[in-house]
C-alpha positions in Angstrom: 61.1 -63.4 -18.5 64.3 -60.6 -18.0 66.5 -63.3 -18.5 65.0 -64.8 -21.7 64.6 -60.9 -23.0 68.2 -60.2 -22.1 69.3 -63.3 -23.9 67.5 -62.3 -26.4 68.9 -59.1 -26.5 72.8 -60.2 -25.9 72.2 -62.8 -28.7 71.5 -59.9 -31.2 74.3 -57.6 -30.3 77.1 -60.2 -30.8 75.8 -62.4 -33.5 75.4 -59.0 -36.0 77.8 -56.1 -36.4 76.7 -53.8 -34.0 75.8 -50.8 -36.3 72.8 -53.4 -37.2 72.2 -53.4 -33.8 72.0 -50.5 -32.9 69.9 -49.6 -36.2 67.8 -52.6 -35.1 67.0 -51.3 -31.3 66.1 -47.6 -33.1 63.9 -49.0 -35.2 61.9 -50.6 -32.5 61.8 -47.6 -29.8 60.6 -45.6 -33.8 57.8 -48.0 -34.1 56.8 -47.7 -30.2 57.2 -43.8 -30.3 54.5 -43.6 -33.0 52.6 -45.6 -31.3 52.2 -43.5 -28.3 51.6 -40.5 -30.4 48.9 -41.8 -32.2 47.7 -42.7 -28.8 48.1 -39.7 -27.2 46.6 -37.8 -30.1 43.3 -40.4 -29.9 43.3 -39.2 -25.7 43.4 -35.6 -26.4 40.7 -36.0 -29.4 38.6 -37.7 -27.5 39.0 -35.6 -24.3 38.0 -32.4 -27.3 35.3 -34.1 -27.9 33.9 -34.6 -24.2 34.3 -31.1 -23.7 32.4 -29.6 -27.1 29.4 -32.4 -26.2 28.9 -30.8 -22.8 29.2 -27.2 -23.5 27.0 -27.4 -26.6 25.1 -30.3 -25.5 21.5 -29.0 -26.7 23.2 -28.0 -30.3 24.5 -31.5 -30.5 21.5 -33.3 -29.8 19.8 -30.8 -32.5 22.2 -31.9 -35.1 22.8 -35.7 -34.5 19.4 -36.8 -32.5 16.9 -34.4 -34.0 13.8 -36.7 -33.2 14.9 -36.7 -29.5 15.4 -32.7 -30.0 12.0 -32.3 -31.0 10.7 -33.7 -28.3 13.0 -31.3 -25.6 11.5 -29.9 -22.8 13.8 -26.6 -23.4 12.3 -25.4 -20.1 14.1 -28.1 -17.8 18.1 -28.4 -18.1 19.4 -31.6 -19.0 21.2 -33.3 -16.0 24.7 -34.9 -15.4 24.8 -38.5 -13.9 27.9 -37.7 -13.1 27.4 -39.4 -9.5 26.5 -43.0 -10.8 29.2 -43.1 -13.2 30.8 -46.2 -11.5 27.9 -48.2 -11.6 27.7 -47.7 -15.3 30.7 -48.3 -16.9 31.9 -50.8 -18.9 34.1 -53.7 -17.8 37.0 -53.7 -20.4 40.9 -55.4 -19.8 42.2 -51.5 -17.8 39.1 -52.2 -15.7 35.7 -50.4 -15.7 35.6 -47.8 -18.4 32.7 -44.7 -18.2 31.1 -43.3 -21.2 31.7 -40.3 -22.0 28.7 -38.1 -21.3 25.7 -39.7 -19.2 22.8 -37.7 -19.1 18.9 -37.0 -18.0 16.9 -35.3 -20.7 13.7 -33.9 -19.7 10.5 -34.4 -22.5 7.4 -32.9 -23.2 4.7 -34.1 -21.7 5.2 -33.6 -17.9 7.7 -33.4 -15.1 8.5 -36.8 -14.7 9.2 -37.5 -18.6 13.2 -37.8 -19.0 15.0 -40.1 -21.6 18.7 -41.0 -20.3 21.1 -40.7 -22.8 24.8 -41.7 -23.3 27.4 -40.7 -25.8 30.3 -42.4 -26.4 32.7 -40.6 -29.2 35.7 -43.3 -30.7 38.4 -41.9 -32.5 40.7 -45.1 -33.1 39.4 -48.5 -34.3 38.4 -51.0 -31.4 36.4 -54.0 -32.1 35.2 -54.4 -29.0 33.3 -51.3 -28.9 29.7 -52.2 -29.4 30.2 -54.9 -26.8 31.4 -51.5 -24.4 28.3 -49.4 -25.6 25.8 -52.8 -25.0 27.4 -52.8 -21.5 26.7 -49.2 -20.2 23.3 -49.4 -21.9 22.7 -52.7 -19.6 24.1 -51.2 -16.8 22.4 -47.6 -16.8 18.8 -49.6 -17.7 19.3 -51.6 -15.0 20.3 -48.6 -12.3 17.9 -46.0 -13.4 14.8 -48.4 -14.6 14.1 -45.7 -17.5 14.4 -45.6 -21.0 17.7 -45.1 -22.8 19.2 -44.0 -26.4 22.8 -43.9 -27.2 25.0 -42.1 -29.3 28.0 -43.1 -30.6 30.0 -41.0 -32.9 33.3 -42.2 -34.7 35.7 -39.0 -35.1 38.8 -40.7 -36.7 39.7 -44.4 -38.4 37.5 -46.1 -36.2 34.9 -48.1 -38.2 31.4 -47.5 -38.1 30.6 -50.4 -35.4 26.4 -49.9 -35.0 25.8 -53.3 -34.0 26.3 -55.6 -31.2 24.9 -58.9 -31.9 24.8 -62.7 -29.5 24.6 -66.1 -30.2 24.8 -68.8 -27.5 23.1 -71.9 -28.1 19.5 -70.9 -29.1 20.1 -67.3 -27.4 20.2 -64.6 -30.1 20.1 -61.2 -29.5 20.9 -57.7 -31.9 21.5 -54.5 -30.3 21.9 -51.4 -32.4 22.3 -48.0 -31.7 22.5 -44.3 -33.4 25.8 -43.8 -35.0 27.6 -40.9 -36.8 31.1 -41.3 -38.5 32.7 -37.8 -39.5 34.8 -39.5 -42.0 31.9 -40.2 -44.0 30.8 -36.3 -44.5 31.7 -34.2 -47.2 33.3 -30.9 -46.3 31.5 -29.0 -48.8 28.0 -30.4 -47.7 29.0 -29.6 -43.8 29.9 -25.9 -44.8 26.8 -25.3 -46.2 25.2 -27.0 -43.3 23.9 -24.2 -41.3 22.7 -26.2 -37.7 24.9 -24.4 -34.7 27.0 -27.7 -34.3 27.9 -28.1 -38.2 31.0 -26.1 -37.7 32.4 -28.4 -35.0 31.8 -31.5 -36.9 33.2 -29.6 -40.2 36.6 -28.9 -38.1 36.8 -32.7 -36.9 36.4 -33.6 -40.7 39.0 -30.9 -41.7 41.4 -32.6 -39.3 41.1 -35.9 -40.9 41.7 -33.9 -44.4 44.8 -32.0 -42.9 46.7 -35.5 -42.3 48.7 -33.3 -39.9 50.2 -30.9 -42.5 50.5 -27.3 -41.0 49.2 -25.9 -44.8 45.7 -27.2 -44.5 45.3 -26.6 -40.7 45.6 -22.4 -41.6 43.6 -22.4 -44.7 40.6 -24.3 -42.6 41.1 -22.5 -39.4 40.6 -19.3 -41.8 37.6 -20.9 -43.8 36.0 -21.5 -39.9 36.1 -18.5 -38.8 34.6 -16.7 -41.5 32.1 -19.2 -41.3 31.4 -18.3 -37.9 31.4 -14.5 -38.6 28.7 -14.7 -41.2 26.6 -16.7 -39.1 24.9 -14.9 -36.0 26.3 -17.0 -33.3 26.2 -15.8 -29.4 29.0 -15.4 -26.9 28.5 -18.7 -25.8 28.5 -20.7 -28.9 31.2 -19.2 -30.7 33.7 -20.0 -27.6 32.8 -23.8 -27.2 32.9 -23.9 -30.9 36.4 -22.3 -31.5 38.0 -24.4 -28.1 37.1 -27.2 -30.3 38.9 -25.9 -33.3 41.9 -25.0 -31.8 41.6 -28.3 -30.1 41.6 -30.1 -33.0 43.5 -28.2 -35.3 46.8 -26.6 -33.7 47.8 -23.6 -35.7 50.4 -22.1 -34.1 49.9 -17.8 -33.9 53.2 -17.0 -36.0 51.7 -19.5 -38.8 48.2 -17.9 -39.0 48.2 -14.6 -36.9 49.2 -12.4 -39.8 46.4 -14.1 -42.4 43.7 -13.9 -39.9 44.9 -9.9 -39.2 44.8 -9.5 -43.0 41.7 -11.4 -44.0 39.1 -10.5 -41.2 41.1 -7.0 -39.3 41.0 -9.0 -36.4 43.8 -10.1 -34.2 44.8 -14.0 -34.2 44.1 -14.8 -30.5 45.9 -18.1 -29.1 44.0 -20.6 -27.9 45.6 -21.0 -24.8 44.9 -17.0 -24.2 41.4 -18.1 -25.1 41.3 -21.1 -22.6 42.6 -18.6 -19.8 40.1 -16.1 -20.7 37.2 -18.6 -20.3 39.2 -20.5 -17.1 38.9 -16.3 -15.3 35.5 -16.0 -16.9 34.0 -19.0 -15.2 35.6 -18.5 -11.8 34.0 -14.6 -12.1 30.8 -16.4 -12.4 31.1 -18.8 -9.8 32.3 -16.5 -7.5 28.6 -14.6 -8.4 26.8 -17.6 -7.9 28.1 -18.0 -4.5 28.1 -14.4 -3.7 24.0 -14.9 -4.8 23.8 -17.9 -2.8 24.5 -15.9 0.6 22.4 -13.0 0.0 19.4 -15.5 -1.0 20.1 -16.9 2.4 19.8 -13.9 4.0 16.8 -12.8 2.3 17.8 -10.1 0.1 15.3 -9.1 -2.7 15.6 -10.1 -6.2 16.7 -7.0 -7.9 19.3 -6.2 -5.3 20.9 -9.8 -6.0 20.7 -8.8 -9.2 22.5 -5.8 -9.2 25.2 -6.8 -7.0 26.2 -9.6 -8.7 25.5 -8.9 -12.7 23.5 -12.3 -13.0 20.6 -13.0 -14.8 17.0 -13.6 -12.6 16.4 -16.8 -14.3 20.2 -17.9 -13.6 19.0 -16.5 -9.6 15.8 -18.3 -9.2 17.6 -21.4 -10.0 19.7 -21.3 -7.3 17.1 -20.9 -4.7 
């Protein structure tokens, strides 16, 4: 095969003027350039994505599953499966492939009422993707023997696959499952939109509108935040929620620092000052945790735990 490619190759180079050539061999390493971009920009979407699901995974069912919302059992956290990932996944040509988020969610009704759920977010075009999500919904039926929804939501030109359907010689089968495309939502509708996980699906469908032009990015990262300044958001939302839109949109803090200092007297903070803020914040509270853990050991009482280590009771009592 090298010696057919470099034939191939040598053939070109002396049969045209080599200007055309070399035009010829730039052309090609263009094309396979923007090929991995638009790759890499689908990984780091995707891997955006993952990260806004499981920090605001309760907001995100709310908004996209709200029949499996209603029936919550807020009083029980939901649960990673983390751990049987492997025996999940989905066979595809790289080899097996997990879904994106895996998880236990606890119902009404009684301790030992959970629903598994698995979200799969797909931001470029792959036709073999309802054949992936029909595979990890085989596989997790079969390891856990309990009932199982998916979730598959489309963030970029990948079409709205909802269907995996069979046919083998009498066999017929159709397997659907919940879908959400962003494309498909108007911006307008999605600002008005006032459920806690609105914003982050408004900023994915911003992104698509942007078409990578810095001019857009600013005005919508502006039109964001003082979305999420009129709304009474905690602490906790309003960081998983602006990761995402930094994530997603990239404005740089000499393009939009000044219009954010002018419009809203507020400082334009980066988002990889922000990402370090929340990397010290979550060590400080895991070093707590652990710090809790050894005085519960010991048998310290409640408040004293408490005081020492600035966590909540409830956050306490559930590491005991």
């Amino acid at each position: 095969m090298q010696d057919q490619v470099g034939g191939v190759f040598y053939a070109t180079t002396h049969s045209v003027p080599r200007i055309y050539a070399i035009i010829l061999i730039l052309s090609v390493w263009m094309v396979i350039s923007k090929m991995a971009d638009m790759s890499n920009k689908g990984h780091w979407i995707d891997m955006a994505w993952k990260r806004v699901l499981y920090d605001g995974i309760d907001d995100a069912i709310a908004f996209f599953m709200p029949d499996l919302a209603k029936d919550r059992d807020m009083s029980r956290e939901i649960e990673t499966l983390k751990d049987e990932f492997p025996a999940i996944g989905a066979d595809t040509d790289e080899g097996m492939r997990v879904a994106d988020l895996c998880l236990s969610v606890p119902l009404k009704g009684g301790i030992s009422r959970k629903v598994n759920l698995f979200i799969e977010n797909q931001h470029e075009d792959d036709k073999n993707f309802a054949l992936r999500v029909f595979q990890t919904f085989f596989r997790m039926s079969d390891s856990f023997k309990e009932n199982v929804t998916a979730l598959a939501i489309f963030t970029g030109s990948a079409k709205d696959r909802n269907e995996y359907l069979y046919s083998c010689y009498g066999v017929e089968l159709s397997f659907k499952y919940n879908t959400y495309h962003v494309l498909s939502q108007d911006i307008e509708a999605l600002k008005r939109d006032e459920r806690v996980f609105a914003p982050v699906v408004l900023a994915a469908r911003m992104m698509i509108s942007a078409k990578g032009k810095p001019a857009p990015r600013e005005k919508y990262v502006l039109e964001l935040l003082k979305i999420l300044r009129e709304r009474d958001y905690d602490n906790k939302r309003i960081r998983f929620i602006m990761k995402f839109v930094g994530s997603v949109l990239q404005v740089k803090r000499d393009d939009i620092g000044p219009k954010v200092k002018g419009e809203f007297e507020m400082p334009w903070v980066p988002i990889s000052q922000v990402q370090r803020e929340i990397e010290i914040e979550d060590a400080k509270e895991e070093k707590a945790m652990e710090v809790a853990r050894s005085m519960i050991s010991e048998g310290l009482p409640l408040e004293t735990i408490k005081r020492c280590t600035g966590l909540d009771e409830d956050d306490i009592l559930a590491l005991d």
